[in-house]
C-alpha positions as CSV (number, residue, x, y, z in Angstrom):
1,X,-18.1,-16.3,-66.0
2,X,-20.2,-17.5,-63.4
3,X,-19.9,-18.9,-60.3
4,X,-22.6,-20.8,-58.1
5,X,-21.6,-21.9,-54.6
6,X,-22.2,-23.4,-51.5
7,X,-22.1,-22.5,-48.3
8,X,-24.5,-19.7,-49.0
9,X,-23.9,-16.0,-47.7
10,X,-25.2,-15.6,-43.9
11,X,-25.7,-19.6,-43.8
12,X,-25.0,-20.8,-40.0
13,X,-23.8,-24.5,-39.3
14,X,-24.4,-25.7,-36.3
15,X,-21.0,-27.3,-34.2
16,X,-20.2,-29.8,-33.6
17,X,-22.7,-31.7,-35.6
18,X,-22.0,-29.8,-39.0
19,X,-18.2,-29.4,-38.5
20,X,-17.5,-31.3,-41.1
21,X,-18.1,-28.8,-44.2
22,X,-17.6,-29.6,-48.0
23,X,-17.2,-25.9,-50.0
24,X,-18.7,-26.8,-53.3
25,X,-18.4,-24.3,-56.6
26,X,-20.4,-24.7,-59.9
27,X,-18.9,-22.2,-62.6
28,X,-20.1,-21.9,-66.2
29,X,-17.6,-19.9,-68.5
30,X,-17.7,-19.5,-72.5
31,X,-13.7,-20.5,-72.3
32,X,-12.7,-23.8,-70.7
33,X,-11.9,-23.2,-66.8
34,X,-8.3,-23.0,-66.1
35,X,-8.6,-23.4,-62.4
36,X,-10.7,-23.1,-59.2
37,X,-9.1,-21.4,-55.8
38,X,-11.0,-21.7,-52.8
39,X,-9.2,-19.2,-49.7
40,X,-10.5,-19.4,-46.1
41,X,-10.1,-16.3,-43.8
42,X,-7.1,-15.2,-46.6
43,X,-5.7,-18.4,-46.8
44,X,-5.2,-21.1,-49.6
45,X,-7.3,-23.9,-49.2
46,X,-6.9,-26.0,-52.6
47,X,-6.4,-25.4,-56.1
48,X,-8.2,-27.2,-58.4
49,X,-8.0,-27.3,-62.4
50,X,-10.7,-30.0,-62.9
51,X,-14.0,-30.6,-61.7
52,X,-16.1,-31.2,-59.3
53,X,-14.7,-28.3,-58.1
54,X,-14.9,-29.3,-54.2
55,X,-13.2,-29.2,-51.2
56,X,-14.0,-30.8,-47.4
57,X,-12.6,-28.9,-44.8
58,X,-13.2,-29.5,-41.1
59,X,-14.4,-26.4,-39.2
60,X,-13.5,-24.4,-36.7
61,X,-16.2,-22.2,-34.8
62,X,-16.5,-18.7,-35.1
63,X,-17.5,-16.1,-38.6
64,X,-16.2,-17.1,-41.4
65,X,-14.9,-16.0,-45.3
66,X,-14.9,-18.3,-48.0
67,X,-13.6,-16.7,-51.2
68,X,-14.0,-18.6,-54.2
69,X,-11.6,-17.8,-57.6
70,X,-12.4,-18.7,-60.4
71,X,-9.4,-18.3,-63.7
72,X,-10.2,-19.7,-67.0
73,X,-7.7,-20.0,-70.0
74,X,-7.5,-16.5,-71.3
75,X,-6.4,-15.4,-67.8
76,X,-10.4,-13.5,-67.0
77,X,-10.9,-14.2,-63.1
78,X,-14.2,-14.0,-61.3
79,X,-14.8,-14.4,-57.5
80,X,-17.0,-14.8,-55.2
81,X,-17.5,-13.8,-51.5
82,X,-19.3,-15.7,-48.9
83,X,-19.5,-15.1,-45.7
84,X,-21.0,-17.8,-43.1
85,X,-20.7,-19.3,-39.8
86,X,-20.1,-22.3,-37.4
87,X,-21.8,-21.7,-34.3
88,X,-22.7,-23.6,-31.2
């Protein structure tokens, strides 16, 4: 499984103008894709089980984790760390 997204690791956004972020996630599996977590900072942003696999969320300044969870239908997970800011 493989997952390909956006923001990218050490990417900086720029607030206010950039606040508004969309967390994007491209994942290729040889099973069909069960569903899609995204978790900010340890929380639950959204689950989705169909694509395009995206998610607007309105920022808040300061370092930032996005961890991206990918689960297809035979239960194999892959995930993806990526750290990134919104600074002034």
């Amino acid at each position: 499984m493989c997952i390909r997204d956006s923001p990218t690791t050490g990417q900086t956004f720029a607030f206010p103008d950039e606040r508004q972020i969309t967390f994007q996630a491209q994942v290729d599996d040889n099973l069909e894709i069960a569903r899609v977590e995204f978790w900010l900072n340890g929380s639950l942003l959204s689950n989705l089980s169909d694509p395009p696999y995206a998610v607007p969320w309105r920022g808040t300044l300061g370092e930032h984790e996005l961890e991206v969870r990918a689960i297809d239908l035979a239960g194999n997970a892959a995930v993806e760390l990526v750290a990134f800011s919104l600074g002034e």
